[in-house]
Biopython code that builds the backbone (N, CA, C, O; Angstrom):
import numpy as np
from Bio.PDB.StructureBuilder import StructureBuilder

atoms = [
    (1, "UNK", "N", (40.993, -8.832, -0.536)),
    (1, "UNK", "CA", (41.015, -7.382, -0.632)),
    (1, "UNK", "C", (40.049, -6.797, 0.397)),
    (1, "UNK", "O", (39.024, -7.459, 0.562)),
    (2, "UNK", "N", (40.165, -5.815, 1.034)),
    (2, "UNK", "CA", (39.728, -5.194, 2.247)),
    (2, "UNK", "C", (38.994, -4.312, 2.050)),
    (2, "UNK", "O", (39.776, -3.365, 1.964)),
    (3, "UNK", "N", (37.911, -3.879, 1.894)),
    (3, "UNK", "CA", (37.233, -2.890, 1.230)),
    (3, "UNK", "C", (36.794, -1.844, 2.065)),
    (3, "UNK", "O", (36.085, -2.331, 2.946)),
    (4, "UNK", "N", (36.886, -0.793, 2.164)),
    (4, "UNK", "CA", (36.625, 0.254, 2.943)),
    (4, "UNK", "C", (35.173, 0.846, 3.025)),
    (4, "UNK", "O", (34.596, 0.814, 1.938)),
    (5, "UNK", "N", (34.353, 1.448, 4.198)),
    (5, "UNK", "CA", (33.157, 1.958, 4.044)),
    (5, "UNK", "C", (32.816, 2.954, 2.610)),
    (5, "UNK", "O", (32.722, 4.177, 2.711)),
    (6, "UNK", "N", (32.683, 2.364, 1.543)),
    (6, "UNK", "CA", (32.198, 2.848, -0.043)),
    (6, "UNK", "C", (30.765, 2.462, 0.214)),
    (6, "UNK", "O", (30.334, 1.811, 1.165)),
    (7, "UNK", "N", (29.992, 3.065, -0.971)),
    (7, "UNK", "CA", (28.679, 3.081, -1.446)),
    (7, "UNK", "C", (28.677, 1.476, -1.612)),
    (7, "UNK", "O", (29.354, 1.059, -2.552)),
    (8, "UNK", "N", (28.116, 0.680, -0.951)),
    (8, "UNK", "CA", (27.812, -0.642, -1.017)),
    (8, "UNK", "C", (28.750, -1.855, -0.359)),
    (8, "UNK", "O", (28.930, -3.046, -0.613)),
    (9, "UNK", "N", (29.223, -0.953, 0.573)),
    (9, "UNK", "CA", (30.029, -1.751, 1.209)),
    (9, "UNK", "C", (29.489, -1.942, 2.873)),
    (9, "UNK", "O", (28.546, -1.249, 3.254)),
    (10, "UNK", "N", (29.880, -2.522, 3.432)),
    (10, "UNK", "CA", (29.754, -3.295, 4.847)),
    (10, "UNK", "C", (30.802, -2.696, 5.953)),
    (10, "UNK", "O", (32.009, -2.859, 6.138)),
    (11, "UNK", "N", (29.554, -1.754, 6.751)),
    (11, "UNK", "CA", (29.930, -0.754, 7.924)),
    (11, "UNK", "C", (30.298, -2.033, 9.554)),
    (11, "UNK", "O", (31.103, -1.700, 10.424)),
    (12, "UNK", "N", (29.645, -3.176, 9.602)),
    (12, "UNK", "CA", (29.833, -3.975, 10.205)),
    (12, "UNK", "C", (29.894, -5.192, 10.139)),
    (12, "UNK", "O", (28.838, -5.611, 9.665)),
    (13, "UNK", "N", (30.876, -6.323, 10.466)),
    (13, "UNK", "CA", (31.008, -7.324, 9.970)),
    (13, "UNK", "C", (30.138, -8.312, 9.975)),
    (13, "UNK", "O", (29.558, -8.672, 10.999)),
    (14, "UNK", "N", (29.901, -9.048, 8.373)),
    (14, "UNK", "CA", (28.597, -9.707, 8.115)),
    (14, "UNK", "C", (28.962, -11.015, 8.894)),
    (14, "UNK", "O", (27.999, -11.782, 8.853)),
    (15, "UNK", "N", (29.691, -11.374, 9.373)),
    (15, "UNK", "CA", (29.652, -12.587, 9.749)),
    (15, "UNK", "C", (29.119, -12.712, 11.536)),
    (15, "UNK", "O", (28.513, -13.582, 12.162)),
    (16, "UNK", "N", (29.626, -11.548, 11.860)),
    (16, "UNK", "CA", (28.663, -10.935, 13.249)),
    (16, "UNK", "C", (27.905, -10.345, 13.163)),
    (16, "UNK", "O", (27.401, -10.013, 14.236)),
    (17, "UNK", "N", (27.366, -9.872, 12.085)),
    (17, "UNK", "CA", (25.739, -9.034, 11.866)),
    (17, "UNK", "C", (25.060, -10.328, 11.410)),
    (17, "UNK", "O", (23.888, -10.070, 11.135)),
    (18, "UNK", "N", (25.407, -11.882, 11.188)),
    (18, "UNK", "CA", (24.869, -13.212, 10.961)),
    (18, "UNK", "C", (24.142, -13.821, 12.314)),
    (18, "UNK", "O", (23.030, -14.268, 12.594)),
    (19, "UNK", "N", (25.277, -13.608, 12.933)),
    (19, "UNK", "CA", (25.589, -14.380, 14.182)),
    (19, "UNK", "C", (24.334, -13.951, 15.481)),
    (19, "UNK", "O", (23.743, -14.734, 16.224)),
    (20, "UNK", "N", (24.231, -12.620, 15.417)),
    (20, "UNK", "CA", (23.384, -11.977, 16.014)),
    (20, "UNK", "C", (22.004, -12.141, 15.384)),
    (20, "UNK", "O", (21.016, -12.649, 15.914)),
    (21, "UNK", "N", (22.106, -11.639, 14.197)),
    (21, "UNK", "CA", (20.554, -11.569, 13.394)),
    (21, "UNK", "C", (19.904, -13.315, 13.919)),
    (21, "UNK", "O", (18.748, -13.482, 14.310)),
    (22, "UNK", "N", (20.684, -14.168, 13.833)),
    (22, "UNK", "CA", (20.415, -15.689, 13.748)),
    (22, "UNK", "C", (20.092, -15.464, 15.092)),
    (22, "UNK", "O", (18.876, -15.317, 15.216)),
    (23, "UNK", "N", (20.700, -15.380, 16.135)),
    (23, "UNK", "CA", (20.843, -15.482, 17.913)),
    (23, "UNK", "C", (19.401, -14.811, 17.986)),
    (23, "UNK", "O", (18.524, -15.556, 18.426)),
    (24, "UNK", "N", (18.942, -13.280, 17.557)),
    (24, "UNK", "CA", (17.610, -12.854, 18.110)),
    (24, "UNK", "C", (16.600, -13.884, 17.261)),
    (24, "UNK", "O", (15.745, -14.342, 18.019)),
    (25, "UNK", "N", (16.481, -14.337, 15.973)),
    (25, "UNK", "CA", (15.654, -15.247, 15.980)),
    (25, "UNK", "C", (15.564, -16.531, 16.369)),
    (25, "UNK", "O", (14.391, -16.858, 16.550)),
    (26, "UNK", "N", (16.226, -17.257, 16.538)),
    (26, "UNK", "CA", (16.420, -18.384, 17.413)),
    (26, "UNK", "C", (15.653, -17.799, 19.094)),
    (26, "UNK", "O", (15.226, -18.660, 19.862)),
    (27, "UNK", "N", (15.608, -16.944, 19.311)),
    (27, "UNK", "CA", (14.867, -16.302, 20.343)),
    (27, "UNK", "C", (13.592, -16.192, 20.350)),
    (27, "UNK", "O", (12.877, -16.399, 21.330)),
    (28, "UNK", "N", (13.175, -15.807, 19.085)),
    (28, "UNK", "CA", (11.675, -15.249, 19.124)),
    (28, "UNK", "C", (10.886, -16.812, 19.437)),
    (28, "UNK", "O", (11.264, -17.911, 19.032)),
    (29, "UNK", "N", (9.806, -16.533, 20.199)),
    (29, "UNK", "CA", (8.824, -17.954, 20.559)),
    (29, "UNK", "C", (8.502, -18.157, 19.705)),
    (29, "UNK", "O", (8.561, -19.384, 19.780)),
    (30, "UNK", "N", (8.068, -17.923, 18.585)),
    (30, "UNK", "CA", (7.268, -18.876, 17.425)),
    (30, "UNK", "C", (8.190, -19.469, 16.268)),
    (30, "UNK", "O", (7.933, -20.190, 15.303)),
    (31, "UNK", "N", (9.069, -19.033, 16.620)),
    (31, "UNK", "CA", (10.319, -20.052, 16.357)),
    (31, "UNK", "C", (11.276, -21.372, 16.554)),
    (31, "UNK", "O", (12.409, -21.258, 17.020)),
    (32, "UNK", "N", (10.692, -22.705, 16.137)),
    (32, "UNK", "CA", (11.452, -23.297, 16.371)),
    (32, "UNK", "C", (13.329, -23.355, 16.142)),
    (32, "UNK", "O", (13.821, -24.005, 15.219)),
    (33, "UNK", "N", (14.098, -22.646, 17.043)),
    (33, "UNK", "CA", (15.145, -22.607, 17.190)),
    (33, "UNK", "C", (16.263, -23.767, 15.936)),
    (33, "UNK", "O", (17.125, -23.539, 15.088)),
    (34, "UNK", "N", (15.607, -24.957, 16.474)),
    (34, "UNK", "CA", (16.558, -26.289, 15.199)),
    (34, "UNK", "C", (16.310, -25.486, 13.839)),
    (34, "UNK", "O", (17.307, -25.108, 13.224)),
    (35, "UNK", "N", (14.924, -25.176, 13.288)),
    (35, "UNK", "CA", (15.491, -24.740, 11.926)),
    (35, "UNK", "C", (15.535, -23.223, 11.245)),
    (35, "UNK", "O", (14.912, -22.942, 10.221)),
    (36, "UNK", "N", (16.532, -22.116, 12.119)),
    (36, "UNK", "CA", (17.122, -21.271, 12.082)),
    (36, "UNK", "C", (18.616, -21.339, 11.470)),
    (36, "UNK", "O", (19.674, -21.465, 12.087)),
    (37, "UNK", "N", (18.433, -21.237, 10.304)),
    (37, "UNK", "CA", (19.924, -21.132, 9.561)),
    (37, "UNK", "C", (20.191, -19.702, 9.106)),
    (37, "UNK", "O", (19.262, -18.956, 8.798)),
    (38, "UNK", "N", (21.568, -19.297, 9.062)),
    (38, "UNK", "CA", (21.525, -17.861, 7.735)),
    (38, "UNK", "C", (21.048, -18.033, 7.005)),
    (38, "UNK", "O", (20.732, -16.904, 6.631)),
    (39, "UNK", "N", (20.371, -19.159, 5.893)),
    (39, "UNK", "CA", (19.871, -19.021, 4.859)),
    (39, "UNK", "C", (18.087, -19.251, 4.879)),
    (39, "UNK", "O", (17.343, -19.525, 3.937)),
    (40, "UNK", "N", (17.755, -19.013, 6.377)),
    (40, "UNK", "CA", (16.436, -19.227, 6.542)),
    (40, "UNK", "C", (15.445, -18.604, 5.980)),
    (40, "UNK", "O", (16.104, -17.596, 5.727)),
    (41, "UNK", "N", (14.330, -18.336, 5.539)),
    (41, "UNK", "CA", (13.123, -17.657, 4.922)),
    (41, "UNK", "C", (12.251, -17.291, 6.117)),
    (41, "UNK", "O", (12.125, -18.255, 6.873)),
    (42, "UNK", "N", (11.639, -16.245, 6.502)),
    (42, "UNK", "CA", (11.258, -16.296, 8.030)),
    (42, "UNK", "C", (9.729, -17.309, 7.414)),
    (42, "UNK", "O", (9.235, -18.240, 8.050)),
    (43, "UNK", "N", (9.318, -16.888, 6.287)),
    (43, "UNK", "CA", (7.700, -17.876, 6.023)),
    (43, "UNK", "C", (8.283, -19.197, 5.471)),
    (43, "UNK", "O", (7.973, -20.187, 6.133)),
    (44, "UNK", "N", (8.742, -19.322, 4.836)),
    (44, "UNK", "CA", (8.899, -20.714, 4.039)),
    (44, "UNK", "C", (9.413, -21.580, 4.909)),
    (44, "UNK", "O", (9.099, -22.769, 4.864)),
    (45, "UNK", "N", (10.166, -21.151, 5.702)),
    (45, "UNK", "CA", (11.646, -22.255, 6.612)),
    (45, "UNK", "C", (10.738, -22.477, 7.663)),
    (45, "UNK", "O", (10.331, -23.581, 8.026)),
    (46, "UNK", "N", (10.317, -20.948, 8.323)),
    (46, "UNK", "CA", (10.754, -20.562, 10.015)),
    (46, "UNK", "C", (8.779, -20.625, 10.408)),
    (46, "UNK", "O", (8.387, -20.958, 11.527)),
    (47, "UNK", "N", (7.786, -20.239, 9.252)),
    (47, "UNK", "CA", (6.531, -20.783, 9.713)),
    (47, "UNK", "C", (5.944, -19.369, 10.047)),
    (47, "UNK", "O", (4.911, -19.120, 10.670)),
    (48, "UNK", "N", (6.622, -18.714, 9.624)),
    (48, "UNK", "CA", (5.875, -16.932, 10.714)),
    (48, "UNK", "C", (5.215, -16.468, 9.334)),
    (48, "UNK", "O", (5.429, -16.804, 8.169)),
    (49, "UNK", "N", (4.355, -15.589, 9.906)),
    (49, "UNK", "CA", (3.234, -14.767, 9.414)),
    (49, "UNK", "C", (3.948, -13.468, 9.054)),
    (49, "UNK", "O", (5.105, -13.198, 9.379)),
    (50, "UNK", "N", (3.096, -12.665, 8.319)),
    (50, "UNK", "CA", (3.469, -11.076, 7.992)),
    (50, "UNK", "C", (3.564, -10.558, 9.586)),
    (50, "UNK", "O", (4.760, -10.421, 9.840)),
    (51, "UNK", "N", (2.839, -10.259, 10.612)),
    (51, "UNK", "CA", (2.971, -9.913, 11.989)),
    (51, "UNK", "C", (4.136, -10.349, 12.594)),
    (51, "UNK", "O", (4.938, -9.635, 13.195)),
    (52, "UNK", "N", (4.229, -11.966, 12.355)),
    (52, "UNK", "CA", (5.548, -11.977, 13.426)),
    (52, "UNK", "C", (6.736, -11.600, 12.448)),
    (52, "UNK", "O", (7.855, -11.465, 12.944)),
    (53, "UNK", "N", (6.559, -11.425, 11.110)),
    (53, "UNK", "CA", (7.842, -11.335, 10.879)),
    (53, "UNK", "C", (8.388, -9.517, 11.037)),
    (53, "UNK", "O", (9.465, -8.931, 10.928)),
    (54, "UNK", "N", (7.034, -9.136, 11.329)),
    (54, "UNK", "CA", (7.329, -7.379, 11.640)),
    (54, "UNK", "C", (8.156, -7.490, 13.046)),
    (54, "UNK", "O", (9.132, -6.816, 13.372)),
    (55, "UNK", "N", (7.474, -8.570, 13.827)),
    (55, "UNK", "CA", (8.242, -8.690, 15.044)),
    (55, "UNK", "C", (9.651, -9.195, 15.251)),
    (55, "UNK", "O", (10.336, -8.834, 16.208)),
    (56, "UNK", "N", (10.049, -10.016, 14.352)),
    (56, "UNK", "CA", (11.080, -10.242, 14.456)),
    (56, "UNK", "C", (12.005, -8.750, 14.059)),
    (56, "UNK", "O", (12.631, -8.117, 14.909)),
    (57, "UNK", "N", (11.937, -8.436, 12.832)),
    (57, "UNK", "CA", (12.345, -7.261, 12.522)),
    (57, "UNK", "C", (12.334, -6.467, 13.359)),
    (57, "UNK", "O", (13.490, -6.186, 13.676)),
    (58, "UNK", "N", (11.309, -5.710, 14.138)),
    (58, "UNK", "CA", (11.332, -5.210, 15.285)),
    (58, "UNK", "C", (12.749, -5.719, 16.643)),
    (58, "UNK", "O", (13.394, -4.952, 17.357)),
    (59, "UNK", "N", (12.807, -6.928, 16.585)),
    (59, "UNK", "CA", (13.680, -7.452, 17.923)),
    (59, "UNK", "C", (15.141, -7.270, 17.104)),
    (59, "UNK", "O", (16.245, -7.299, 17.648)),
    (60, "UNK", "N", (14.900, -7.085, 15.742)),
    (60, "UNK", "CA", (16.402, -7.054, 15.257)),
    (60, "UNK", "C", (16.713, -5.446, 15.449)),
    (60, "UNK", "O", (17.855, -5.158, 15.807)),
    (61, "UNK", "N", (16.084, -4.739, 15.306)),
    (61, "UNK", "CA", (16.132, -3.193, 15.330)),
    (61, "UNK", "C", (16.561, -2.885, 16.734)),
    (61, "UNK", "O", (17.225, -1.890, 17.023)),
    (62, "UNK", "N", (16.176, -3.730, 17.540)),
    (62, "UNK", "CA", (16.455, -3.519, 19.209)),
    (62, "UNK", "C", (18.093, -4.296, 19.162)),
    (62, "UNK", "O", (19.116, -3.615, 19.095)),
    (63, "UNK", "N", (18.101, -5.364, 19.196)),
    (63, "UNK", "CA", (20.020, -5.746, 19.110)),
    (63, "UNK", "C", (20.562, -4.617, 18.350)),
    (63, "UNK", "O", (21.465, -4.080, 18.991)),
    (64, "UNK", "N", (20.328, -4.024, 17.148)),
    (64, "UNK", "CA", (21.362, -3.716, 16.329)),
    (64, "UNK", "C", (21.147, -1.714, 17.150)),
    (64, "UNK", "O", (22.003, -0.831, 17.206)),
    (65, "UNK", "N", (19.876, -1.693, 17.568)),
    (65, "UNK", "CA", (20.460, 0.155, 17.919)),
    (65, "UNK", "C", (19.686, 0.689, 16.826)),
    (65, "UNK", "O", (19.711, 1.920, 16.821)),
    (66, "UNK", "N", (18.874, 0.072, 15.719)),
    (66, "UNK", "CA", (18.258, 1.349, 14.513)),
    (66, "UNK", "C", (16.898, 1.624, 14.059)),
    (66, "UNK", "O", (16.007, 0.783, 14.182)),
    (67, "UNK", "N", (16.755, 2.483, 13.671)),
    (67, "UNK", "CA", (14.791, 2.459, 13.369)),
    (67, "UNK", "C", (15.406, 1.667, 11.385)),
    (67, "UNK", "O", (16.393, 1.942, 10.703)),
    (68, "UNK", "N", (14.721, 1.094, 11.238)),
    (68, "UNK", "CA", (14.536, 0.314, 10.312)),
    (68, "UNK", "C", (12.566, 0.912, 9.393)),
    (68, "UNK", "O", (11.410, 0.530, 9.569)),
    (69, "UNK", "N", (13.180, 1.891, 8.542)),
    (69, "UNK", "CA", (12.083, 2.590, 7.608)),
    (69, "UNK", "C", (11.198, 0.936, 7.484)),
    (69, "UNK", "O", (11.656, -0.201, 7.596)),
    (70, "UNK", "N", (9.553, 1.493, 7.167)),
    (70, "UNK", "CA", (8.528, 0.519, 6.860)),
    (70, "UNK", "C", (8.715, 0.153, 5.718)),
    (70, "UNK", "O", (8.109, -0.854, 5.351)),
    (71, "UNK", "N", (9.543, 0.792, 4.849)),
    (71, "UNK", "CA", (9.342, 0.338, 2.829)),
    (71, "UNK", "C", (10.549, -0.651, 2.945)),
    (71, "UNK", "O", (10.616, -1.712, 2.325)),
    (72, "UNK", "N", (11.327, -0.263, 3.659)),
    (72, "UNK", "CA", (12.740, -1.007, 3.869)),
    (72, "UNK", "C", (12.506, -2.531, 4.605)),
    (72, "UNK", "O", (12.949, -3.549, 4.071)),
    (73, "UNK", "N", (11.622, -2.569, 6.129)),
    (73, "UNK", "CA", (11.256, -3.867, 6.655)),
    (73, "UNK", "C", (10.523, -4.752, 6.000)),
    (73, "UNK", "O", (10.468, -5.965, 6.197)),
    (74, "UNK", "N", (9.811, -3.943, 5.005)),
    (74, "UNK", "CA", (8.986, -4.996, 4.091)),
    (74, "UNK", "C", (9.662, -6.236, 3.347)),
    (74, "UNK", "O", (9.369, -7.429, 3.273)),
    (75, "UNK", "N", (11.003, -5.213, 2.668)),
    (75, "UNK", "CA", (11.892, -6.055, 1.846)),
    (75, "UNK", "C", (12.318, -7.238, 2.488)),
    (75, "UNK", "O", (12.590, -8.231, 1.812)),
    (76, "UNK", "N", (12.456, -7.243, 4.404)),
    (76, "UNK", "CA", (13.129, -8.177, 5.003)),
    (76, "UNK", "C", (12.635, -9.231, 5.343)),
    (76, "UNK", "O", (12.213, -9.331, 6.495)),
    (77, "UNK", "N", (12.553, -10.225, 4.518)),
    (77, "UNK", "CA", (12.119, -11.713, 4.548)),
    (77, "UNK", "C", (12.919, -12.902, 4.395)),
    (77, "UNK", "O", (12.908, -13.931, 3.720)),
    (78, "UNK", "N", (13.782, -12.224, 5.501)),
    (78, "UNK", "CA", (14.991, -13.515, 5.394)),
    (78, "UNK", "C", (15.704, -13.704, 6.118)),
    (78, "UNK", "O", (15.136, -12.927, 6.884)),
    (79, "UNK", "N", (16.679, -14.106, 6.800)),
    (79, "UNK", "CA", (17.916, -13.665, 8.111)),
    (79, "UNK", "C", (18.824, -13.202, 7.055)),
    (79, "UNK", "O", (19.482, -12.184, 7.268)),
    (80, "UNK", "N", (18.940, -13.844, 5.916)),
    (80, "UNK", "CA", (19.514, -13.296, 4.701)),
    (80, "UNK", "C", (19.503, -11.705, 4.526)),
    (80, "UNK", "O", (20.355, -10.985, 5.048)),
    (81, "UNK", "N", (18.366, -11.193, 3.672)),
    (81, "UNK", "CA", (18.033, -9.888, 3.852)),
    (81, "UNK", "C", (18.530, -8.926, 5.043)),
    (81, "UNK", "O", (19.036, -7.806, 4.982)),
    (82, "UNK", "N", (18.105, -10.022, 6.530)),
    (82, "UNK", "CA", (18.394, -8.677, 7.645)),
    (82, "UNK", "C", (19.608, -8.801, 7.648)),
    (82, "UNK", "O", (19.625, -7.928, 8.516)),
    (83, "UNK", "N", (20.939, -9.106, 7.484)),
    (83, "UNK", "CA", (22.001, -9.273, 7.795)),
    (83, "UNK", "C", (22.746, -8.016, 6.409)),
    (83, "UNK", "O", (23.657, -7.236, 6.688)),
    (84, "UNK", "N", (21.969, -8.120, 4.701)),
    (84, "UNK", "CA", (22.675, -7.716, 3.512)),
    (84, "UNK", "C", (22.200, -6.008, 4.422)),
    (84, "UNK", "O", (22.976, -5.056, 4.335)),
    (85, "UNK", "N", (21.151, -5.917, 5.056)),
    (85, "UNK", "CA", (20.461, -4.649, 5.388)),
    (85, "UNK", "C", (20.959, -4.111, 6.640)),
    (85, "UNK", "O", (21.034, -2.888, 6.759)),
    (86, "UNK", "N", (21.354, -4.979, 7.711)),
    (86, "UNK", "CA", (21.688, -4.552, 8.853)),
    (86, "UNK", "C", (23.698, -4.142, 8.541)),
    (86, "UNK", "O", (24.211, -3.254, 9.222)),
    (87, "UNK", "N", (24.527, -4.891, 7.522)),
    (87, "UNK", "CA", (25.923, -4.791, 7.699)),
    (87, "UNK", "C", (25.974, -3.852, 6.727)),
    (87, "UNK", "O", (27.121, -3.458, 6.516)),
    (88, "UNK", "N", (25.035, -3.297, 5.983)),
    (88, "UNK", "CA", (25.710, -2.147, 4.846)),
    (88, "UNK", "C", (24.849, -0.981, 5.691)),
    (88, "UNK", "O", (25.040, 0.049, 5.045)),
    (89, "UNK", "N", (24.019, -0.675, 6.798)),
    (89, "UNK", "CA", (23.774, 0.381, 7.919)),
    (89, "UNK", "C", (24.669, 1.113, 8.430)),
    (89, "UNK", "O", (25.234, 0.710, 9.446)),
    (90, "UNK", "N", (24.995, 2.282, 7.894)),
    (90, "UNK", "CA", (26.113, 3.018, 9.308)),
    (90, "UNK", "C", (25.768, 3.565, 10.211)),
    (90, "UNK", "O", (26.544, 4.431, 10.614)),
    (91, "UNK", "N", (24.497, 3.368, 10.970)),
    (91, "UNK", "CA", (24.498, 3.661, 12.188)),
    (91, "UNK", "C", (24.038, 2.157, 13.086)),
    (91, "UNK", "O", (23.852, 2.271, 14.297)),
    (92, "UNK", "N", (23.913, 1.121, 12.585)),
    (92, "UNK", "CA", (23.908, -0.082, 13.390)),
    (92, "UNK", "C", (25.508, -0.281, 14.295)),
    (92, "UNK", "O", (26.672, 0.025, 14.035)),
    (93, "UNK", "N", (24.907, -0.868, 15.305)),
    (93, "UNK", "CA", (25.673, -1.176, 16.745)),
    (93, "UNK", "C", (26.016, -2.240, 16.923)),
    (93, "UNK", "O", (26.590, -2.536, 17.971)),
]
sb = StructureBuilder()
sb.init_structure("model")
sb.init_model(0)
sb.init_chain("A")
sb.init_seg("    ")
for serial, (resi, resn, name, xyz) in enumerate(atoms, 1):
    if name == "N":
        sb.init_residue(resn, " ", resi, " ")
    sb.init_atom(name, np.array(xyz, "f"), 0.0, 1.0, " ", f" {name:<3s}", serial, name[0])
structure = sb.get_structure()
């Protein structure tokens, strides 16, 4: 079933709002690239701090085109998270 832009639905496709979110962290230097999965944790998996993970967030805000509110980036501790946050956005790119 095909679900249309509704209250909780997905303005861009999660499987390319994955693909990307994964691609800019696999980027960031304090990232070892091998263990970057969608289901990564940026602290538990990926080894980053509260700072880099503002930064990563930050480099995701730059691919996707959006200011990403501070109460909102907090929540994002995951490639998980940025992807449920970046594909239900209607102004992400």
């Amino acid at each position: 079933m095909l679900v249309r832009n509704f209250a909780g639905s997905t303005f861009l496709d999660s499987k390319e709002v994955t693909d990307r979110v994964v691609a800019v962290v696999k980027n960031f230097d304090k990232v070892d690239p091998t263990k970057v999965t969608p289901a990564a944790k940026f602290e538990a998996d990926l080894g980053l701090d509260s700072l880099d993970s503002v930064e990563v967030v930050m480099a995701i805000e730059d691919e996707f085109a959006i200011e990403i509110p501070d109460a909102e980036a907090d929540k994002i501790l995951s490639i998980e998270n940025a992807v449920e946050y970046i594909a239900g956005h209607p102004m992400a790119k």
